[in-house]
PAROGU-518665 format. One record per residue (C-alpha): x, y, z; chain. Coordinates in steps of 0.001 Angstrom, whole numbers. Example, Ala and Ser with C-alpha at 12.3 -4.5 7.8 and 13.67 -1.06 7.14 Angstrom:
! PAROGU-518665
[[12300 -4500 7800] 'A'] [[13670 -1060 7140] 'A'] 
//
This chain:
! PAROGU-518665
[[20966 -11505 13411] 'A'] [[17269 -11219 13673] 'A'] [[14893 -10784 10717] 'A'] [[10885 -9677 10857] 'A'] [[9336 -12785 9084] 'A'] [[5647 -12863 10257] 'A'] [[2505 -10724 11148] 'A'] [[-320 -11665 12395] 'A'] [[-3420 -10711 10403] 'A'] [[-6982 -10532 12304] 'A'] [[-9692 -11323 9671] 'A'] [[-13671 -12783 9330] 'A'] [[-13179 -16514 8034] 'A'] [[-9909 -18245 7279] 'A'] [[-11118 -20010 4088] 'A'] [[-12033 -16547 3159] 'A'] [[-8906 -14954 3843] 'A'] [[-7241 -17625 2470] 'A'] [[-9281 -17209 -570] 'A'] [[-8247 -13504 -1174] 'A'] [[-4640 -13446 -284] 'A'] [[-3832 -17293 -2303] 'A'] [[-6637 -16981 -5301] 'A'] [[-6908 -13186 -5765] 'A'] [[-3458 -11802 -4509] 'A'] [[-1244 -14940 -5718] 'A'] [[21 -15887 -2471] 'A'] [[1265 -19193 -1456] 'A'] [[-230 -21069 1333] 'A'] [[2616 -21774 3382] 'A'] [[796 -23717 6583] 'A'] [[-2789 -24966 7332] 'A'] [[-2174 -26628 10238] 'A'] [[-5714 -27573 12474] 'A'] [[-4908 -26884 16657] 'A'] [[-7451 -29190 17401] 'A'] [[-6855 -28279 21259] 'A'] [[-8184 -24877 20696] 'A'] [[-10830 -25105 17996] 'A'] [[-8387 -23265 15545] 'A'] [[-6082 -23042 12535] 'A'] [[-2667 -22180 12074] 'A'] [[-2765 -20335 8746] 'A'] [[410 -19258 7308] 'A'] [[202 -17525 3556] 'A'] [[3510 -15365 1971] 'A'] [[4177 -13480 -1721] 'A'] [[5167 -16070 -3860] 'A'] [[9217 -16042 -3909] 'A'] [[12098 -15818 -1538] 'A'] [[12699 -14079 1817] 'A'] [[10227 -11403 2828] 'A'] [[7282 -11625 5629] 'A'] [[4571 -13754 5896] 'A'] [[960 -13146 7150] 'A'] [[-672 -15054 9960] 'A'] [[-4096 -15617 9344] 'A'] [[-6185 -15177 12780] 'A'] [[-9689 -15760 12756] 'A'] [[-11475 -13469 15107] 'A'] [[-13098 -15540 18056] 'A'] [[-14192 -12733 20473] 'A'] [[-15971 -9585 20158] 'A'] [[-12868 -7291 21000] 'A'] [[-11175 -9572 18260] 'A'] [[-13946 -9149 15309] 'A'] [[-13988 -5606 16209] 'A'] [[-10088 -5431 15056] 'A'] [[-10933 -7037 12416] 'A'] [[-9991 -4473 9518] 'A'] [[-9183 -1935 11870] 'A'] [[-5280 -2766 12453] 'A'] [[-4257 342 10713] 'A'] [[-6326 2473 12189] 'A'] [[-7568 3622 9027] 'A'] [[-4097 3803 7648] 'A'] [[-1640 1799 4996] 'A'] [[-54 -686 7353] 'A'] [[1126 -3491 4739] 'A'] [[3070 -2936 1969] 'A'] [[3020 -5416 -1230] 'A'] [[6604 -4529 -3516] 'A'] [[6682 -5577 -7043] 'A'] [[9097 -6199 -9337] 'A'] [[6487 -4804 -12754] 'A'] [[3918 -2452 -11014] 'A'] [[1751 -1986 -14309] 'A'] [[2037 -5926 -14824] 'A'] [[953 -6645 -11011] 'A'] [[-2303 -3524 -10761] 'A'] [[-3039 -5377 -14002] 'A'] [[-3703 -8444 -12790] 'A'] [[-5190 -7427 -9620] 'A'] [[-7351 -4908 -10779] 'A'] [[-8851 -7947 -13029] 'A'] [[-9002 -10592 -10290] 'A'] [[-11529 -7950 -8812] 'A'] [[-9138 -6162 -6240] 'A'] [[-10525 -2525 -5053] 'A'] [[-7987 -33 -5835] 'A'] [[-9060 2941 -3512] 'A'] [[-5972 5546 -4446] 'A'] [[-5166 5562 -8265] 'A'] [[-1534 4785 -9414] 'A'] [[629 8006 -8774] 'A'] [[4505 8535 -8939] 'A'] [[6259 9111 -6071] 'A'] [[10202 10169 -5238] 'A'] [[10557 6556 -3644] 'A'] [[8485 4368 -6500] 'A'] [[5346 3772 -8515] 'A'] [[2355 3304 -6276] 'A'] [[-1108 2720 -5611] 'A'] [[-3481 1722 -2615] 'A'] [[-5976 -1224 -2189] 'A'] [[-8265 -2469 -26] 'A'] [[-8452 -6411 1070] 'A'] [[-11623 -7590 1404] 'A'] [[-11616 -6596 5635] 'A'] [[-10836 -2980 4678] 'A'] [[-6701 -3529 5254] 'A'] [[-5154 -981 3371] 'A'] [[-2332 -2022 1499] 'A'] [[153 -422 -583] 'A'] [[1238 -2096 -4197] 'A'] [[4742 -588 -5048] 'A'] [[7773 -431 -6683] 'A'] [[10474 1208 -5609] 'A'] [[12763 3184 -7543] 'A'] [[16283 1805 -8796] 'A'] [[18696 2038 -5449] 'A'] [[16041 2078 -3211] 'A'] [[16790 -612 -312] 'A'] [[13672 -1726 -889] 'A'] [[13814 -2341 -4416] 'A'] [[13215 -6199 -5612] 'A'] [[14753 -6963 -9029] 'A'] 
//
């Protein structure tokens, strides 16, 4: 069996990052390990609850690196943030100060609506439809 349980995010400034995606988004910070060795962090943060992905925080070092750096999706939604309450969860993002750039709309698979973390990630806050495989309850 193999699951998907970790990206790795390429962003400015871990305390930052770990700022939005803990304080703003209501993460968890799962790991803030120092690598002494190589002048770096290992920064782990996941959606609060069970199972699911977590996010690697990666603090851009290079030039090629902090060029990435909001540009993993091209331009596109890459990460997708599923709710159990959509109204109760835009709620209380849209007053911790998140940028919603794409308005709620209904769609055949779920409620949805698009935001922007602070790098320019787009991210997708849905819930799916009853019977979706997607769909947390």
């Amino acid at each position: 069996m193999q699951s998907l349980f970790q990206i790795s995010l390429i962003v400015a400034s871990y305390d930052e990052a770990i700022a939005f995606y803990v304080d703003t988004l209501g993460f968890e910070l799962v790991e803030d390990t120092a690598i002494e060795q190589e002048n770096k962090r290992w920064v782990v943060v996941a959606p609060k609850g069970k199972g699911g992905c977590a996010i690697c925080l990666a603090e851009a070092k290079t030039a090629e690196e902090q060029a990435a750096i909001g540009q993993q999706g091209a331009g596109r939604v890459w990460l997708f943030l599923g709710t159990d309450d959509f109204w109760r969860d835009h709620q209380k993002l849209t007053a911790a100060g998140v940028t919603f750039v794409r308005e709620p709309v209904q769609q055949p698979y779920g409620t949805v609506a698009v935001f922007s973390d602070p790098y320019g990630n787009l991210w997708d806050l849905i819930e799916h439809v009853e019977g979706h495989p997607f769909r947390l309850s």
